[in-house]
GUKE-477809 format. One line per 8 residues: number of its first residue (from 0); their letters; for each residue x, y, z of N, C-alpha, C. Coordinates in steps of 0.001 Angstrom, whole numbers, plus 500000, padded with zeros to 6 digits. Layout:
NUM> A> X Y Z X Y Z X Y Z  ...
***
This chain:
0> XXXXXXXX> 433201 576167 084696 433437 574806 085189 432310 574418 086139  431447 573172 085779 430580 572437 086748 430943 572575 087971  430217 571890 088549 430519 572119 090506 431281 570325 090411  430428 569662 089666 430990 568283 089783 432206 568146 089154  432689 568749 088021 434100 568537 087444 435028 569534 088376  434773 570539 089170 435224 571007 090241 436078 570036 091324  434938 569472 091812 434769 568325 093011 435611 566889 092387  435853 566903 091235 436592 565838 090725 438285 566255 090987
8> XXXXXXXX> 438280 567410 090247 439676 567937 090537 440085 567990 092245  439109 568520 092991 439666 568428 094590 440315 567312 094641  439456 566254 094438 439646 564861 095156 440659 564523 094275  441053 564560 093085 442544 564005 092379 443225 564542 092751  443505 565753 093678 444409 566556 094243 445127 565703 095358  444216 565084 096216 444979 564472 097489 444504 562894 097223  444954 562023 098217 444762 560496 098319 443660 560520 098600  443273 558974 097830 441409 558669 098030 441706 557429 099209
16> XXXXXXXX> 440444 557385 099955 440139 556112 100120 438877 555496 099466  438435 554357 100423 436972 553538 099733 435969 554717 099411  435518 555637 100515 434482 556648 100152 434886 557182 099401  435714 558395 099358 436443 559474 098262 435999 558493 096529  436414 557599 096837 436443 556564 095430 435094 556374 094770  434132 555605 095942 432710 556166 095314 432457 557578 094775  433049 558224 095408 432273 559811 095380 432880 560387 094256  434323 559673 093605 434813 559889 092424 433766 559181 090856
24> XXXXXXXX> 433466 557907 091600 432645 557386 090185 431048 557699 089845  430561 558572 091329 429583 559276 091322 429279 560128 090191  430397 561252 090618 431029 562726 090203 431321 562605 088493  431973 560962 088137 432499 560913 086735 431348 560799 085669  430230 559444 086621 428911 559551 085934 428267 560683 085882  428504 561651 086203 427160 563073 085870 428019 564057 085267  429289 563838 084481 429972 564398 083959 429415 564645 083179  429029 565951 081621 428421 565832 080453 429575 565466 079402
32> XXXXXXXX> 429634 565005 078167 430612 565061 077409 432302 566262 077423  431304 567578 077261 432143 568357 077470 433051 568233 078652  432824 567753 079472 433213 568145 081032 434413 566759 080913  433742 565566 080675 434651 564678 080152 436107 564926 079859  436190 565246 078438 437091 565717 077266 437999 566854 078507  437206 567607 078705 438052 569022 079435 439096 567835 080532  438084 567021 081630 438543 566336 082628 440565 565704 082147  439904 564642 081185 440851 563709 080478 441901 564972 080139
40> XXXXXXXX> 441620 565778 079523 442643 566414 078046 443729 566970 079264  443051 567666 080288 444022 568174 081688 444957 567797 082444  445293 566291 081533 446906 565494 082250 446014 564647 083174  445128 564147 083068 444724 563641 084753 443925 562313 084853  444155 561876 083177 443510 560533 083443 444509 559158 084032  445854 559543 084045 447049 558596 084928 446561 558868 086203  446271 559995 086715 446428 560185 088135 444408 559671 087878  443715 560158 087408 442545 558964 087794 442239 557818 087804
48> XXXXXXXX> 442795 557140 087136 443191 555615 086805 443638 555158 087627  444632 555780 088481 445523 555476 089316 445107 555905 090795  443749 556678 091309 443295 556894 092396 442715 555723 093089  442161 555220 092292 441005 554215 092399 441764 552482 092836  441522 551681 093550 441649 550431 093506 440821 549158 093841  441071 548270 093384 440289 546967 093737 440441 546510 095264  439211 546797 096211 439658 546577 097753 439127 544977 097832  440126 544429 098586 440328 543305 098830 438876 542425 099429
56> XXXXXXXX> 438262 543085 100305 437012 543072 101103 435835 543699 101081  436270 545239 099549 435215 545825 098871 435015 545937 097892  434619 547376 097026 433968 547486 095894 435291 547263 094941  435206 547062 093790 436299 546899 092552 436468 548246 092057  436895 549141 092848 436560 550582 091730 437610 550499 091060  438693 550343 090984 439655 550651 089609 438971 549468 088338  438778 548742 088641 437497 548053 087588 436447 549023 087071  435722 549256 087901 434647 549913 087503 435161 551885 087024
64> XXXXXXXX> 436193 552250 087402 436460 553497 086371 437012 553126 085418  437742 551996 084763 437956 551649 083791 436771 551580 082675  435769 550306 083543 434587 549923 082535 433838 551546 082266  434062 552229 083230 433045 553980 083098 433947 554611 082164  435477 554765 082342 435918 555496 081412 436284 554518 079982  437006 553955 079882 437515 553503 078867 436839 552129 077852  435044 552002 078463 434162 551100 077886 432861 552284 077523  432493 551838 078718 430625 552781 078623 430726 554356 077607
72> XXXXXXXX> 431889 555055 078581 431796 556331 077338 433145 556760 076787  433443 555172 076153 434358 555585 075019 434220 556335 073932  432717 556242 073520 432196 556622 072647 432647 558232 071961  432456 559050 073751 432222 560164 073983 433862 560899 074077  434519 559786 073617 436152 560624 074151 436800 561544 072590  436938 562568 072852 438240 562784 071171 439196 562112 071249  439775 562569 070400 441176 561816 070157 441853 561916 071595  442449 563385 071740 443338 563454 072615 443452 563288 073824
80> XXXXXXXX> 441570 563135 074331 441314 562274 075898 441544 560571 075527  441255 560266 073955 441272 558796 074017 442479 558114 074540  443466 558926 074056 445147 558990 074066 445477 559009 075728  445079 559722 076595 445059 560048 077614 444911 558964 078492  443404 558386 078037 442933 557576 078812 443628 556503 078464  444629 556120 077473 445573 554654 076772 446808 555092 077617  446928 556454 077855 448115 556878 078604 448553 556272 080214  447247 556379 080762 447244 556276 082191 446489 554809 082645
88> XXXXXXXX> 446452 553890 081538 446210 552482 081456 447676 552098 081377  448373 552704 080420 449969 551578 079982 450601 552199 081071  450748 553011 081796 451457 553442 082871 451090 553139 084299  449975 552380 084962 449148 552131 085719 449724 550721 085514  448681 549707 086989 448620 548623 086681 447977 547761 085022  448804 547455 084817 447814 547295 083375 446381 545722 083554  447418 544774 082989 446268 543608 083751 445094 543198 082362  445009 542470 082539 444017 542293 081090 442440 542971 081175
96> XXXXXXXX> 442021 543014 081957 441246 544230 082247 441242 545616 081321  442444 545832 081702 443508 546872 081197 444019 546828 079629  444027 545752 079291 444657 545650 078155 443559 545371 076925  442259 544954 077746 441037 545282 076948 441054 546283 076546  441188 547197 077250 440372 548757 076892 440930 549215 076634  442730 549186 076258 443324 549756 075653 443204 549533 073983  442764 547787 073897 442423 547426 072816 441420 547996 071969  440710 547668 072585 438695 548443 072454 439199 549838 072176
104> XXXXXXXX> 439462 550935 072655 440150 552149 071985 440843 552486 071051  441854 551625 070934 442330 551625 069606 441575 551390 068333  440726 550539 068540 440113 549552 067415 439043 550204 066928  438515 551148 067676 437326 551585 067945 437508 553181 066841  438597 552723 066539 439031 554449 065798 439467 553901 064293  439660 554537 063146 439193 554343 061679 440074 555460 060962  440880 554943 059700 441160 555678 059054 442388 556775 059238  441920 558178 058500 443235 559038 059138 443407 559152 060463
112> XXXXXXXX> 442006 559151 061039 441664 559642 063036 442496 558573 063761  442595 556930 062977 443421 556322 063699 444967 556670 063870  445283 557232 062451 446959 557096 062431 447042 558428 063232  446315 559711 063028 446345 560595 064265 446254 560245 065856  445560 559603 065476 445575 558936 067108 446729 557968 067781  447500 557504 066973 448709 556668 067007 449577 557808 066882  449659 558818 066349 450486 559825 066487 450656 560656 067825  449665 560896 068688 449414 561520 069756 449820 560552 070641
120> XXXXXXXX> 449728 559391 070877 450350 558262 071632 451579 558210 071367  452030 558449 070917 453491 558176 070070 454350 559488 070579  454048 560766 070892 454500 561782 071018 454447 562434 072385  453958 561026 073312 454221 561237 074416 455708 562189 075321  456198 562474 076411 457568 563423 076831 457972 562272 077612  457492 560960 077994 458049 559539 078244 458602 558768 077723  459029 557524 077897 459730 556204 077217 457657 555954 076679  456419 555734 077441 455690 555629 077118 454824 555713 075974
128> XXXXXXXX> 455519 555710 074812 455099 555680 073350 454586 554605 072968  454148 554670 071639 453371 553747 070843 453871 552456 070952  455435 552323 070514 456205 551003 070170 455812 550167 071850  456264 551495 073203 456194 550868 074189 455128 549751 074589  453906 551228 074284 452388 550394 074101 452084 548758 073638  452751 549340 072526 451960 547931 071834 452883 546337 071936  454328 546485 072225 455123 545525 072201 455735 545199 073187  455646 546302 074923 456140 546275 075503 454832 545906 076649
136> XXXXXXXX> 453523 546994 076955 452736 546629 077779 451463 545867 077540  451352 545725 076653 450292 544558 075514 450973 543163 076224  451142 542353 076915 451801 541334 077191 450630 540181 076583  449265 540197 076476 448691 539311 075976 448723 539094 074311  449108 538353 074009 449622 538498 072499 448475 538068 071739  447142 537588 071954 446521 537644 070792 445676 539425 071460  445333 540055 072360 444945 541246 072123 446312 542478 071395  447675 542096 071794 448269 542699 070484 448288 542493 069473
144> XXXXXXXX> 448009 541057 069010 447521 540597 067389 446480 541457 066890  445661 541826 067940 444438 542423 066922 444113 543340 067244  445219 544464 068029 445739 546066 067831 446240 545643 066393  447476 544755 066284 447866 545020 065180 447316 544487 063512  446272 543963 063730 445529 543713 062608 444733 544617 062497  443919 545383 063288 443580 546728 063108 444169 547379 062332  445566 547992 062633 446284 548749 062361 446605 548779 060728  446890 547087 060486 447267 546846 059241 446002 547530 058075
152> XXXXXXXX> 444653 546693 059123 443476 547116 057828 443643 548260 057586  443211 549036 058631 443157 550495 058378 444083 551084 057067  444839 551232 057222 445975 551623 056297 446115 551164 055022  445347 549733 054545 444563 549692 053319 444169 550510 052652  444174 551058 051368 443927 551871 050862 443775 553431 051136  444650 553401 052046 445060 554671 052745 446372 555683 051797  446354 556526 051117 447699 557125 050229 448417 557281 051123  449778 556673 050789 451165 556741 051422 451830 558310 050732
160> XXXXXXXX> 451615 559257 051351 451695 560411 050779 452914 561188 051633  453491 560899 052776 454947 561065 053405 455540 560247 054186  456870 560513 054821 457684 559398 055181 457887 560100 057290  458033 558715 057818 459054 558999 059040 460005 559346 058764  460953 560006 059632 462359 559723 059948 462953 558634 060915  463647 557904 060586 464206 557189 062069 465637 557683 061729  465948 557890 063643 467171 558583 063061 467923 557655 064753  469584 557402 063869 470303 557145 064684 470587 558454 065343
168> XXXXXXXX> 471017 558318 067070 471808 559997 067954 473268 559913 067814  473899 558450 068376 475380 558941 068425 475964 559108 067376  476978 559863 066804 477327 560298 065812 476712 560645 064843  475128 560744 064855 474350 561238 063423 473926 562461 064154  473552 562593 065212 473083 563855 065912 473656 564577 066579  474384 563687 067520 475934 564421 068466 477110 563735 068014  478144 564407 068301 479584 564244 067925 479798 563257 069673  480172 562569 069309 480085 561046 070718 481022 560064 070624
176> XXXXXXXX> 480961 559515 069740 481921 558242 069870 482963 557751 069080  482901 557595 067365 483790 557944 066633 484305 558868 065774  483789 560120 065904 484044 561140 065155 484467 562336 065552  486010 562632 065379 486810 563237 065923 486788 564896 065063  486249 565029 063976 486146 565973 063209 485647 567494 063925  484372 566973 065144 484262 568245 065549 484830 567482 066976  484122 568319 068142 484517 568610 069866 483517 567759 069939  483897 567201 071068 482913 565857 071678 481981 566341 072327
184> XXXXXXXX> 480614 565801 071521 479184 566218 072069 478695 567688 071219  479290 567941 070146 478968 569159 069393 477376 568074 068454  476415 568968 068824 474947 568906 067533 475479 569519 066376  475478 568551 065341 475891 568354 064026 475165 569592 063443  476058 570547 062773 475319 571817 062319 474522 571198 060770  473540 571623 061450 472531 571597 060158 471088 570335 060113  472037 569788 061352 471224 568095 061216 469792 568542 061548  469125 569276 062623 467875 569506 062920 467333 570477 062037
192> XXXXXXXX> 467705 570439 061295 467144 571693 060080 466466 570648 059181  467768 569562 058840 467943 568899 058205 466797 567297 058338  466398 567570 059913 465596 565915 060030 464076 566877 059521  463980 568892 060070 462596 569062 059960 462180 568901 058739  463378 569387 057626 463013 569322 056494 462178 567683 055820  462969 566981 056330 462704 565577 055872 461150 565244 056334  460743 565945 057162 459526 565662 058457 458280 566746 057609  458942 567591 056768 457747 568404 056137 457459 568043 054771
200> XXXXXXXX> 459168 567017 054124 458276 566535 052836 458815 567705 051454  458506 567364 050399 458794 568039 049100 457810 569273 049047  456578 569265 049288 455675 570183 049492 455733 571109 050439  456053 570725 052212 456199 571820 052865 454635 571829 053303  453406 570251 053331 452542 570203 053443 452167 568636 053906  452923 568450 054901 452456 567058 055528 451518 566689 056037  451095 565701 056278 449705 565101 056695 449677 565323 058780  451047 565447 059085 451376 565282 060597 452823 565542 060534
208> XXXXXXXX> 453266 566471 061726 454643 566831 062066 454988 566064 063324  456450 566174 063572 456752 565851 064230 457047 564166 064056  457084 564226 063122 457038 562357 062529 458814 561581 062558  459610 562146 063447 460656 561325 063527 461271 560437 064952  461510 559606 064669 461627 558120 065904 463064 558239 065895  463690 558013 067093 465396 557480 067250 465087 556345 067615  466174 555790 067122 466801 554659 066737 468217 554461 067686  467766 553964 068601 469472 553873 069478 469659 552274 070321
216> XXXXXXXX> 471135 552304 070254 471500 550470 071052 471707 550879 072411  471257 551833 072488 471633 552512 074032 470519 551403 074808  470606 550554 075875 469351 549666 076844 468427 550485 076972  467718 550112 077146 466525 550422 077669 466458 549877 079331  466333 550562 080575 466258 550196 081506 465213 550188 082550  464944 549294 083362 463188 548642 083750 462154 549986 083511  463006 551056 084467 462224 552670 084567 462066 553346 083612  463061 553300 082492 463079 553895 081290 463781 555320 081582
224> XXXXXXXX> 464763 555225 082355 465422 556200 082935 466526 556720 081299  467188 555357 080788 468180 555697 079697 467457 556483 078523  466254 555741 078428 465233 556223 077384 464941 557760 077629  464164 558120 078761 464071 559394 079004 465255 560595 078888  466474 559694 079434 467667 560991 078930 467983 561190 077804  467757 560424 077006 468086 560783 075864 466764 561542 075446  465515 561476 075346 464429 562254 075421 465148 564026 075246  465388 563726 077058 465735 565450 077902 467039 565713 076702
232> XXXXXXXX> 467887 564946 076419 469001 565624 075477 468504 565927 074568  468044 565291 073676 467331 565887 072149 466649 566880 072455  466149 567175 073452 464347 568469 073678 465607 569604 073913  466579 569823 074599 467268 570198 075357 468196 570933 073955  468491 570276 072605 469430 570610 071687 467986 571385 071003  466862 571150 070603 465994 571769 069874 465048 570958 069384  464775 569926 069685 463808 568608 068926 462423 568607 069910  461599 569408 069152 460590 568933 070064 459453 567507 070266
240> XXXXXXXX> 459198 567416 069283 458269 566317 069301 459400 565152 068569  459541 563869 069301 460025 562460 069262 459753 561508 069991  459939 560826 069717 459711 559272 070744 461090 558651 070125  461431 557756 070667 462695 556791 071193 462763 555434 071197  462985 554611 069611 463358 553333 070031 464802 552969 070906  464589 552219 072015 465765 551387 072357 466330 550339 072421  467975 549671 072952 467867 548837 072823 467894 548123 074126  468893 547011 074384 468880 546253 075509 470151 546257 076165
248> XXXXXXXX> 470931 545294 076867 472407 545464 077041 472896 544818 076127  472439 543866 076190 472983 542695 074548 472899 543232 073483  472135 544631 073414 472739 544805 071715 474142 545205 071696  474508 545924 072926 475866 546878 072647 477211 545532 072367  476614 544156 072527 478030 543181 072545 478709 543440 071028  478143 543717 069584 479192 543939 068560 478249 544612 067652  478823 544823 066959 478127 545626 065795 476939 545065 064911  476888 543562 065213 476124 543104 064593 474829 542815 065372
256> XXXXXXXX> 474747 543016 066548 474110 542711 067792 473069 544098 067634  474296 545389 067987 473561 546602 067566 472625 546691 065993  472946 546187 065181 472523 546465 064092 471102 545494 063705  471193 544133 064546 469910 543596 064728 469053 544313 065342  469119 544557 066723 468204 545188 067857 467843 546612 066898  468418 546985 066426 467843 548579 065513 466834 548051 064181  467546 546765 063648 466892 546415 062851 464749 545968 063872  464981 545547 064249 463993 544961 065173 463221 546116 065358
264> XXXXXXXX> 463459 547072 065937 462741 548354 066924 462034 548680 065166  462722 548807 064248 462362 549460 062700 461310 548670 062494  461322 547142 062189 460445 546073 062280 459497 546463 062853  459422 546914 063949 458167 547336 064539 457403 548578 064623  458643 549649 063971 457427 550678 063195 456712 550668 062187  457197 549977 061368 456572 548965 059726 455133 548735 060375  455137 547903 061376 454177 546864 061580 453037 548752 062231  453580 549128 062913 452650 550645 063616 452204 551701 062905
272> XXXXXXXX> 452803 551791 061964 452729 553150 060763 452590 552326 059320  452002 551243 058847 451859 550502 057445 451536 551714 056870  451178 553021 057066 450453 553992 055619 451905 555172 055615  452965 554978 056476 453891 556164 056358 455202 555113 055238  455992 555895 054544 457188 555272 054104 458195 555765 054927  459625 555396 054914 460540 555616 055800 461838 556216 055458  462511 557040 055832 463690 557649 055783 464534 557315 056951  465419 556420 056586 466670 556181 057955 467792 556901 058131
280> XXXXXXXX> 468471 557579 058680 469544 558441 059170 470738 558054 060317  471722 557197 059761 472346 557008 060671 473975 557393 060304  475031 556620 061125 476388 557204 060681 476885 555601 060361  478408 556364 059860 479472 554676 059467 480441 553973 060835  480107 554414 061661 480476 554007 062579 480049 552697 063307  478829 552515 063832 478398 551237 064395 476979 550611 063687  477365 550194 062606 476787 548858 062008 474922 549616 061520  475256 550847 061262 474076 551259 060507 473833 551157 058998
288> XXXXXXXX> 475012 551039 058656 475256 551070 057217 474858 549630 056567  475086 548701 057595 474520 547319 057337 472819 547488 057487  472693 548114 059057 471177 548697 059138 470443 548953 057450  471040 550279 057413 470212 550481 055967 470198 549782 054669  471246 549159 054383 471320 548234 053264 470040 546528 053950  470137 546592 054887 468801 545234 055213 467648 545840 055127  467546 547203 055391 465852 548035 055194 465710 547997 053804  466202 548114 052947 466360 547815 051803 465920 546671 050953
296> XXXXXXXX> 466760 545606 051833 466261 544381 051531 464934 543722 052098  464170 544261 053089 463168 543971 054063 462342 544149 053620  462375 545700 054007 460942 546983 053211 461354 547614 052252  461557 547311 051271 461671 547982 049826 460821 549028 049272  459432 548449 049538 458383 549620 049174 457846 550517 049854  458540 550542 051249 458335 551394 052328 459629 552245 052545  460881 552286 051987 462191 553162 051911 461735 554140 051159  462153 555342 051299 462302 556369 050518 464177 556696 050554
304> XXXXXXXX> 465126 556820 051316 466317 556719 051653 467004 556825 052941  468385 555647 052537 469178 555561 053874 469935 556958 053565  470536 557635 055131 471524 558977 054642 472505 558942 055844  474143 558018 055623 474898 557797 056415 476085 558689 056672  475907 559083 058083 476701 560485 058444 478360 559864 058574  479179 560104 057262 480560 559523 057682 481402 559788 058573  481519 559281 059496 482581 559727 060574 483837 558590 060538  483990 558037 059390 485503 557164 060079 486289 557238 058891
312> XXXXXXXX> 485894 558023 057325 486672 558800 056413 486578 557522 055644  485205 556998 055059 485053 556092 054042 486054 556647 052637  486022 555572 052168 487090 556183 050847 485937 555748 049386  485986 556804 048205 485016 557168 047273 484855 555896 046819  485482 554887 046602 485169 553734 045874 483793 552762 046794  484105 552780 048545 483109 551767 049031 482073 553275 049272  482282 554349 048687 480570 554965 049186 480678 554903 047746  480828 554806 046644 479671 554648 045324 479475 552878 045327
320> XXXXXXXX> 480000 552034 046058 479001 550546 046040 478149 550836 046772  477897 551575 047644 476961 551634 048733 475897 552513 047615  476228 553431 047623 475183 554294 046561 474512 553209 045937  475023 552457 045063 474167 551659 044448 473047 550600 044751  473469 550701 046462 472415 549433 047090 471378 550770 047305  471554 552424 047325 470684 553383 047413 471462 553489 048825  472402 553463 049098 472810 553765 050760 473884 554887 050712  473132 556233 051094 474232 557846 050685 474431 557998 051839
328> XXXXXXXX> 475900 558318 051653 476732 558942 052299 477118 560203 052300  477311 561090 053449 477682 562708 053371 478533 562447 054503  479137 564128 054409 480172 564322 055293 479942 565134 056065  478838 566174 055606 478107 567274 056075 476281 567406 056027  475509 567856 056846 474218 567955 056765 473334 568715 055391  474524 569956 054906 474482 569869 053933 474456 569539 052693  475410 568474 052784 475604 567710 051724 474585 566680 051782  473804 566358 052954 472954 565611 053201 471388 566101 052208
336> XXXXXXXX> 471324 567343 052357 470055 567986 052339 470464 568371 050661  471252 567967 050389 471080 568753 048750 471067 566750 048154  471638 566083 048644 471070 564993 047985 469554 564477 048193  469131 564714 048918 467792 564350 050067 466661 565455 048726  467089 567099 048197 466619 567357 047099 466522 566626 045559  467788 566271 045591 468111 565471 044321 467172 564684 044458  466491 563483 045277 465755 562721 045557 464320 563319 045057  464077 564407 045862 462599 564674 045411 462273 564647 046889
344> XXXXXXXX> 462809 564605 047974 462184 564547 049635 462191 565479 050536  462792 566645 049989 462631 567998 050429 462410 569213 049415  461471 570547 050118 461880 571892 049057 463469 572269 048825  462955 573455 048112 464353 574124 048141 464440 574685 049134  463050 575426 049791 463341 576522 050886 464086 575516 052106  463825 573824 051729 463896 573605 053325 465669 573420 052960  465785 573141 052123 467426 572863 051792 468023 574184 052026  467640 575015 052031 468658 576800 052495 468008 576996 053779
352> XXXXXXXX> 467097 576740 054350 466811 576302 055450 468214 576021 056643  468733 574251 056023 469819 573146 056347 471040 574378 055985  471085 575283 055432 472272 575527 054696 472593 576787 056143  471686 577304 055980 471503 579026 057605 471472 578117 059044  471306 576941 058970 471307 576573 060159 472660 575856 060326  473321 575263 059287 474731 574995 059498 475856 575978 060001  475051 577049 058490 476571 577999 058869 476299 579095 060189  475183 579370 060840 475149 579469 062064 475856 578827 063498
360> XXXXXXXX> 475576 577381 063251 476446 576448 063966 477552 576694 063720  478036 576414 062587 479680 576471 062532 480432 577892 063411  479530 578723 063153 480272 579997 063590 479913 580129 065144  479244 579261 066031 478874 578978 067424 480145 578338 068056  480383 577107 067222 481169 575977 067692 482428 576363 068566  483097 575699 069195 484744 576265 069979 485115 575291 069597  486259 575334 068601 487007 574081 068174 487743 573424 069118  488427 572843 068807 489828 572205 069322 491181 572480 068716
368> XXXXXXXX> 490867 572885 067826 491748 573312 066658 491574 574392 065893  492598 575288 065279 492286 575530 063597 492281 574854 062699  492885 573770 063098 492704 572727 061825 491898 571697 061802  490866 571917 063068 489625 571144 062976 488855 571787 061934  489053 573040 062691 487452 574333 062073 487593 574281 060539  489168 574294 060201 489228 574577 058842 488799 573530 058148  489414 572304 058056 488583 570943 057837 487173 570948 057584  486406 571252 058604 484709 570780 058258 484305 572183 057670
376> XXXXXXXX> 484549 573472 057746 484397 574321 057253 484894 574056 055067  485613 573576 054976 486379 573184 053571 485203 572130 053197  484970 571212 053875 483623 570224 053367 482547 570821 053400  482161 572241 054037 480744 572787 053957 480819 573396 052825  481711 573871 052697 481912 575455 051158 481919 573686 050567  482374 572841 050065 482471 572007 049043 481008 571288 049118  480630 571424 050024 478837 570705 049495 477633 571720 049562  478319 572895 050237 477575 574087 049710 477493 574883 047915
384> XXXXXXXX> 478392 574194 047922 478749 575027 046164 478353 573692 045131  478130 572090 045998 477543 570910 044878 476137 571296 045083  475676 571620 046065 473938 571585 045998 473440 572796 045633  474226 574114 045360 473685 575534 045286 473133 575381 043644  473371 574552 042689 472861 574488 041792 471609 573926 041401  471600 572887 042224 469862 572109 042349 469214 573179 043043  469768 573386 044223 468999 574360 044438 468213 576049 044019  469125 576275 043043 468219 577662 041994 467164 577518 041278
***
């Protein structure tokens, strides 16, 4: 390590003033590339971004480390300092200043390196993701017009070669609100077996992991406090890499409220990911089932399939109309993952995969009953013994 990328780290250690601040944009200019990349990639371009300010009676330095980092040697950034440096702009004062150079970075990137690079933004351990980025701290709407005309070109003639997941949490991931089948707050055996499989594809050879978004009417609140817990719950059950659409308070007023605001957040991964197709995952409980039958009608050539976790004991006649709009229903993750084969959207390995990770769960769980356990146990052996044949 340089003496000057040394001397950079001191001074991000404690509070700057006016001098410290020069002596920071000194220190940044005689950085070499390498030293750069190392600087940024180390968590520390929020807290540099954020050392620096515009003094009222002096120099403009949070201006001028902007124009040094995120203009003059943009050039010189990889991906994952570029990301960094978009990181500690949308989390900082932003300001159109700010919202330049978040622009100019984006734009400035081409091809697969872009949608990688939208991926690394996106996979932030914050509410601070992509969707946030672009629809939430973008407030000037023609520099988000032309993030998002970027975005669109790019993805032109780009092969649509795998899908997201968006996945509803309450009742598709945890046992929460209407589904009495297991213990309240039980992780659905099989479901995270079941979203990786979907996330690796028929091959078991994706272009990028970690490719699934929630989908929840849960608000979103100023701090992003609701957003983040649900974050810590999913990381906390086994999900490592996600980001988090939310909603507002007004979605939770009816089912149709919820089912817009989800529709909307989806709307706006369409518009962020034009080269991925989509897989939605939600339950029959609050107005997803309408959700997936409008994705349907919306983005047609961007669905690969809706897969609705029944929790309120649909009866066979309204799940084969639904089938036919392409909207499946299961009762189990299993049963999920052997239709999800039938499709062509997972291996076999990942479907016995879904199958060891269920019946693991099941045998974890503390019922409430024997005649809970026996119940969902009777629907696993019954969609374990429909899919064991696709699957040989």
């Amino acid at each position: 390590m340089s003496a000057e990328l040394g001397l950079v780290r001191e001074l991000l250690a404690h509070s700057t003033g006016e001098d410290e601040e020069g002596r920071l944009l000194a220190l940044l200019r005689a950085l070499d590339t390498e030293e750069l990349n190392e600087l940024l990639d180390d968590h520390t371009a929020d807290r540099l971004l954020g050392a620096l300010d515009n003094h009222l009676l002096g120099p403009r330095n949070r201006d001028a480390v902007i124009d040094l980092v995120a203009v003059q040697r943009a050039g010189e950034l990889d991906l994952h300092s570029r990301a960094a440096v978009i990181y500690g702009l949308q989390t900082g004062r932003t300001g159109h200043r700010g919202e330049e150079a978040i622009a100019g970075l984006v734009c400035a990137v081409e091809g697969a390196e872009l949608t990688h690079l939208k991926n690394i933004v996106n996979l932030r351990s914050d509410h601070h993701d992509l969707e946030g980025l672009v629809f939430k701290d973008l407030d000037d709407r023609d520099i988000r017009q032309r993030v998002l005309d970027h975005i669109h070109a790019q993805a032109q003639g780009m092969p649509v070669t795998e899908a997201k997941v968006l996945s509803d949490i309450d009742d598709t991931v945890f046992c929460k609100l209407h589904d009495h089948r297991y213990p309240r707050g039980t992780l659905y055996p099989g479901v995270l077996a079941f979203q990786e499989a979907l996330d690796m594809g028929p091959d078991d050879d994706p272009l990028s992991i970690g490719d699934l978004t929630f989908v929840t009417a849960r608000p979103m609140d100023f701090f992003g406090l609701v957003e983040n817990h649900s974050r810590e719950s999913l990381k906390k059950a086994g999900v490592a890499d996600l980001s988090v659409m939310s909603g507002s308070p007004f979605s939770l007023l009816s089912l149709d409220t919820m089912a817009g605001k989800k529709l909307e957040n989806i709307a706006h991964h369409v518009q962020l990911y034009p080269e991925y197709r989509m897989t939605f995952m939600g339950d029959s409980g609050q107005g997803d089932v309408q959700v997936g039958e409008r994705l349907w009608q919306e983005f047609p050539e961007a669905m690969d399939a809706v897969f609705i976790h029944d929790v309120v004991d649909t009866g066979i006649q309204a799940r084969r109309e639904h089938a036919e709009h392409r909207v499946w229903f299961h009762d189990t993750y299993v049963g999920a993952a052997a239709k999800a084969l039938e499709l062509g959207l997972i291996s076999r390995t990942r479907w016995k995969h879904v199958v060891d990770e269920a019946a693991q769960a099941l045998e974890e769980i503390v019922w409430d009953s024997g005649e809970q356990e026996a119940a969902m146990r009777a629907l696993f052996e019954r969609d374990l013994a429909d899919g064991a044949g696709m699957a040989s």
